[in-house]
N, C-alpha and C positions, 0 to 999 in steps of 0.2 A: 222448441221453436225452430221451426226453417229460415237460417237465414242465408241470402244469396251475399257474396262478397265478391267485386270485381276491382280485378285490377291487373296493367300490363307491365308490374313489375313483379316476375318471379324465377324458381330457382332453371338455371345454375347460377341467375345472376347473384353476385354474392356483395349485396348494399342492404341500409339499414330499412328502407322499404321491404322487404324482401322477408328479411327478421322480424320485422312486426306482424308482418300481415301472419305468416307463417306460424307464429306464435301464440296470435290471437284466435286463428285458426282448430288450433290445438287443445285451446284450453277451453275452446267454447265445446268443442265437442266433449271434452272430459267433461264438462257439466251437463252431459246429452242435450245439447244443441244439435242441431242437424244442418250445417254447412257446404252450401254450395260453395267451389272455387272455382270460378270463370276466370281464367289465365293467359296467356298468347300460344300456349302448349297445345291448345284446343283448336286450332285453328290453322289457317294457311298463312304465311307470316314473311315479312319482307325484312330484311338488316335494316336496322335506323341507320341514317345517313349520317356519315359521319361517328359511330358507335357501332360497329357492325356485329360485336356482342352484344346487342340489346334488339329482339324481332318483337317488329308490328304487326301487329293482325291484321291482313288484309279484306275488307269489307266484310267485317263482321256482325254487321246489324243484324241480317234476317238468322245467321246459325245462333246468334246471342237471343234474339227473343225465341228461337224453339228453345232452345236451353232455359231459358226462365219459366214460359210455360209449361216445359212438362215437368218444372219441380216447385211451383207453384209455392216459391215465396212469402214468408209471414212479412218480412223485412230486406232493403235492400239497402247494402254500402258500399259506393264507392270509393276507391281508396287512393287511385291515378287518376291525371287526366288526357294519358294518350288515347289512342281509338276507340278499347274497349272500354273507357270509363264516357268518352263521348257515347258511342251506342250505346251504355246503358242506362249514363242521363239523357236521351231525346227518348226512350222507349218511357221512360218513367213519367216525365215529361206529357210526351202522346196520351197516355193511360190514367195520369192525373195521380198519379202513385207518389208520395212522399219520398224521399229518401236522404240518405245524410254522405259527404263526402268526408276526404280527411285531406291535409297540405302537410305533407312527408319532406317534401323538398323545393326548394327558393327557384322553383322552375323558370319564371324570370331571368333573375339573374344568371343562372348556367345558360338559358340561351344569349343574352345578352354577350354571355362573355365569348360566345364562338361565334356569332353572326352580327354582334353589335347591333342588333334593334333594338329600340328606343324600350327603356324599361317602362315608361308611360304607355304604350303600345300593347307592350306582353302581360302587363297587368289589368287592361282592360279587359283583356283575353280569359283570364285566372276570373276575376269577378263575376262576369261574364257564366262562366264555366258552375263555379261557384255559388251563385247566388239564390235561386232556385232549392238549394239543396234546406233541408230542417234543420240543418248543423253541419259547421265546419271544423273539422277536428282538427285543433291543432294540437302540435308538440310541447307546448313553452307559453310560458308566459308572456317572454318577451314575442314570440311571432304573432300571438294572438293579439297585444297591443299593434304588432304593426299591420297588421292587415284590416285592423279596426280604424288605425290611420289613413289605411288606403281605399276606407271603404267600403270592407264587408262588415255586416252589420250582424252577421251569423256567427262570429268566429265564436267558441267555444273552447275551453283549456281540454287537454287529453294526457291524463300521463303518460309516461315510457318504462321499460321495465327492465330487468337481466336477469338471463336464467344463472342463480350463482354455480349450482351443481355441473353445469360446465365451465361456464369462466370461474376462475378459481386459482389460488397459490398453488403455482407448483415449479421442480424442481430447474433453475437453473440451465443448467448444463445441454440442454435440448440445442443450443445455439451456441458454437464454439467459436466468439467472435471475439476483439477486441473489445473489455470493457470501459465504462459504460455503454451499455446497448440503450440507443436510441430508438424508439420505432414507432413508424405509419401503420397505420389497418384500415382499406378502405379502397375504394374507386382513385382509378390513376386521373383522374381529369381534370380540365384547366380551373372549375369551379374549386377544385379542393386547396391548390394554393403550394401546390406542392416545392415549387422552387424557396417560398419562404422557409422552409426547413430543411432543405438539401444545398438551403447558400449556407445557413449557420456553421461558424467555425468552433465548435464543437469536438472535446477527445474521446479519443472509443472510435464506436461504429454508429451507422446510422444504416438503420435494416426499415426496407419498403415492402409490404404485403399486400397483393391486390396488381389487379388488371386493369385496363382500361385504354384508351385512344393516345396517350398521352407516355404510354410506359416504354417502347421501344427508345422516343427520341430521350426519354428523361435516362434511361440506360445512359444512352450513349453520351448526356451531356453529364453526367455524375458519378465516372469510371470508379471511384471511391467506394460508393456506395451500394449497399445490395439489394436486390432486388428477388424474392422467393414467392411463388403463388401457393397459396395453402388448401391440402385435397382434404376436405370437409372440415366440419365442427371441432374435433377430438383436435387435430392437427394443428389448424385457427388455435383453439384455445393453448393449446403448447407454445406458440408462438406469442402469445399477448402475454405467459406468465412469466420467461425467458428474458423480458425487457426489466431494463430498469428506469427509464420514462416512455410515457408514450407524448409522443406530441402530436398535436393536432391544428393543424396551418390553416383552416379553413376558415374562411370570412364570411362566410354565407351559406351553411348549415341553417337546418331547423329547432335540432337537437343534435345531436351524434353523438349515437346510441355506442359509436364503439370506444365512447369515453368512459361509460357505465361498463362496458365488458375487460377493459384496464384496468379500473378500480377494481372488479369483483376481482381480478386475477391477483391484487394486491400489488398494483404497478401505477406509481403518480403522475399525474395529466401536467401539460405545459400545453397552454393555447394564447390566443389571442383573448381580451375580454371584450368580445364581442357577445352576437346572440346564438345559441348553442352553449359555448362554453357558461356562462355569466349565468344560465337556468340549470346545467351542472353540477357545475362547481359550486359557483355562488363565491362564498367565504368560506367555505369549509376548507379544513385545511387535510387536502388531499391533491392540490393543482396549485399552480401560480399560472396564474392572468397577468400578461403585462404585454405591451405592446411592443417590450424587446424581447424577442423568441429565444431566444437565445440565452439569456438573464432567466427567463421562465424554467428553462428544459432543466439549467444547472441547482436553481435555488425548488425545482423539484426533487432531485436527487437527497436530498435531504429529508425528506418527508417520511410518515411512518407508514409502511406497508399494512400492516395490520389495522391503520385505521382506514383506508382506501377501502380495504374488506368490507369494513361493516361499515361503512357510509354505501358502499352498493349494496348491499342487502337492506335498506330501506324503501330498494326499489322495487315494489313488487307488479306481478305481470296480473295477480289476481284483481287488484284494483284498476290494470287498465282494459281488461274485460268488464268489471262493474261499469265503465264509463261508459265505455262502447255499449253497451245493454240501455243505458237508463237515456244515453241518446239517440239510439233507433225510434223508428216512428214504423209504427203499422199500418198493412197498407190496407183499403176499404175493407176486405173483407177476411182480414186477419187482425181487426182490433182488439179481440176479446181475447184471442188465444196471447198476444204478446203481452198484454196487461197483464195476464197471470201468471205469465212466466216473469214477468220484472217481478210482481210479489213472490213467486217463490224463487 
């Protein structure tokens, strides 16, 4: 099956959009799928404002629809809703073409929290954006009730996955820090919450991984703490197995995914029990949820490694390709061929 996939979050940026799409990517073609990726890399591209590691495609409608046509699409999914997922919902749109979206990230609220527009405002937007689509994929159970709260009537559950063969136990010593090693993995920005866990008074160290708009001034407000950017997968994963908690300060995730790649590493979670952690964790006893971070990170310490393991190896990436499959919709005149490919 051809399927086209668009979206304007991709590598080098290194977030958990980025990891699925890529992922998903991967394994559809291992099932010979035949995968279009429409990216920002394809295109002429401007710094987002305010994020100047993160480029938008500059009027990409007309190069986006030659790119669709000359690979002529069984199926389309968008995954974003910056430019390139607008020009590929109003092409679909125009053309009368189904297609299915996904909601990766509480875009709402990250904007809200840097320009304070009205979250009633930015969700009209998201629905808006959303609603037209055959299916909204979401991460969680909890995000799907709330956007069923706010209105969308499409929303759909979408699992999440973790490759264990790279995240994974291993040794130690990679990080010659003061122990207990505390550690972030993730985008430095105001959405992530990061000051909730670089106030905690906390022994050991507390090690930060990841870029973003937000890491220069947190440098300089948190001399304590460390700050290290990670050169690929191999490297990332050294550093998630090197922790003896991971914490995770965000209020307004969808999922995060790099809770699942701690556990596979055999490294216990400390979040907030909000939504993310709460679709996670759960109960399982690989995290403490509480709403003192703090109380969370230390009564993680305690937890078993070994069971972290194999509660992320229940997460498989093969089931969230089944999902994404069985919710594409074909377009007029690729009915027949996607129908056969769901059956086989």
């Amino acid at each position: 099956m051809r399927i086209t996939i668009v979206t304007d979050a991709w590598h080098p940026q290194p977030n958990g959009v980025v990891r699925v799409v890529d992922t998903v990517r991967q394994r559809l073609e291992h099932r010979d799928h035949e995968v279009q990726l429409i990216e920002p890399g394809l295109f002429r591209c401007m710094p987002c404002p305010t994020y100047p590691e993160i480029p938008l495609a500059l009027l990409p409608a007309r190069p986006l629809r030659k790119m669709i046509d000359e690979f002529r699409p069984e199926a389309v999914h968008i995954a974003t809703e910056g430019p390139l997922g607008q020009a590929a919902r109003s092409l679909c749109l125009k053309r009368g073409w189904p297609f299915t979206t996904a909601y990766h990230t509480k875009f709402p609220e990250y904007i809200h929290a840097r320009t304070h527009l009205p979250l009633d405002w930015l969700y009209t937007f998201m629905r808006r954006f959303h609603g037209p689509s055959s299916a909204v994929l979401c991460p969680s159970p909890s995000v799907r009730r709330e956007l069923a709260g706010r209105g969308f009537a499409n929303a759909i559950e979408w699992s999440h996955g973790v490759d264990t063969a790279l995240f994974r136990p291993q040794p130690k010593d990679f990080i010659d820090l003061p122990r207990p090693l505390f550690l972030y993995v993730g985008r430095v920005t105001v959405d992530k919450n990061l000051p909730a866990f670089l106030d905690l008074d906390l022994p050991g160290s507390k090690l930060v991984i990841g870029s973003g708009p937000q890491r220069e001034g947190l440098m300089r407000r948190y001399p304590k703490a460390h700050f290290h950017i990670a050169f690929g997968d191999q490297e990332l994963s050294r550093y998630f197995a090197a922790a003896d908690c991971f914490v995770f300060p965000s209020r307004t995730d969808t999922f995060g995914l790099v809770m699942l790649e701690a556990l596979a590493s055999g490294v216990p979670v400390a979040a907030f029990p909000v939504t993310g952690p709460r679709d996670v964790i759960g109960a399982a006893p690989v995290g403490v949820l509480d709403e003192d971070l703090a109380r969370a990170a230390m009564g993680a310490l305690t937890l078993d490694p070994l069971a972290c393991r194999a509660y992320a190896e229940g997460f498989s990436w093969e089931r969230v390709v089944d999902e994404l499959l069985h919710a594409l919709r074909p377009l007029p005149t690729a009915a027949a061929p996607l129908a056969q490919a769901r059956i086989a």
